[in-house]
N, C-alpha and C positions, 0 to 999 in steps of 0.2 A: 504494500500500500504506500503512495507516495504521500510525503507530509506535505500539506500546504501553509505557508507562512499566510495568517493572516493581516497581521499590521507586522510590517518593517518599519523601525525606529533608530536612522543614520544620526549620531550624536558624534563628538570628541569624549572618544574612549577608546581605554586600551583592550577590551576584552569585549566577550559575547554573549550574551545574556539569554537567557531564555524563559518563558513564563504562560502561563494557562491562564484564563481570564475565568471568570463565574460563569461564561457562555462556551467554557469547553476549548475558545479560539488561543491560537498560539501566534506571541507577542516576542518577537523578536529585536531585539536590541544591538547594534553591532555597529563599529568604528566606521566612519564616513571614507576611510580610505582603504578599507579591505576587500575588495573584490567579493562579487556577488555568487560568484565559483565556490568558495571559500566558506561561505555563507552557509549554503548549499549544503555542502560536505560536515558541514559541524551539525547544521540540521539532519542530515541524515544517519549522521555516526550518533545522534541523542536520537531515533525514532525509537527506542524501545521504551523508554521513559517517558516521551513525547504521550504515545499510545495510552501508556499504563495514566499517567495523569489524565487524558481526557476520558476512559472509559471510568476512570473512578468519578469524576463530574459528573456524566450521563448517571450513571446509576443513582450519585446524591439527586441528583435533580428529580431522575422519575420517583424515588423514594421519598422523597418531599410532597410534589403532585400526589401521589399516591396516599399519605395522609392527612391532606386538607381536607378538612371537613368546614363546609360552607354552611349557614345557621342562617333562617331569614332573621332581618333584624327590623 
């Protein structure tokens, strides 16, 4: 399965950042002069983690939806 970078976030910095949002999506953080090759390749050598974080989201989330309970008010 290919990972898709949802937001790329080019800053002054020396490293690469990676991060899961509450919507599952992956937030990518990395130096404004390191090649997008590069990028790529760090994303893809993190997919196993990548993975394992967003299925853990999915499943909080449906487990959440799953006990709301709505009450007329």
């Amino acid at each position: 399965m290919k990972i898709v970078i949802d937001n790329l976030i080019r800053s002054d910095r020396q490293s690469i950042a990676l991060s899961i949002d509450r919507e599952g999506q992956l937030i990518v953080r990395a130096p404004r002069w390191l090649p997008m090759n590069k990028v790529n390749a760090f994303v893809a050598s993190k997919q196993r983690w990548i993975e394992k974080k967003q299925l853990m989201i999915a499943e909080q989330s449906a487990h959440r939806a799953q006990n709301e309970q709505f009450q007329d008010g």
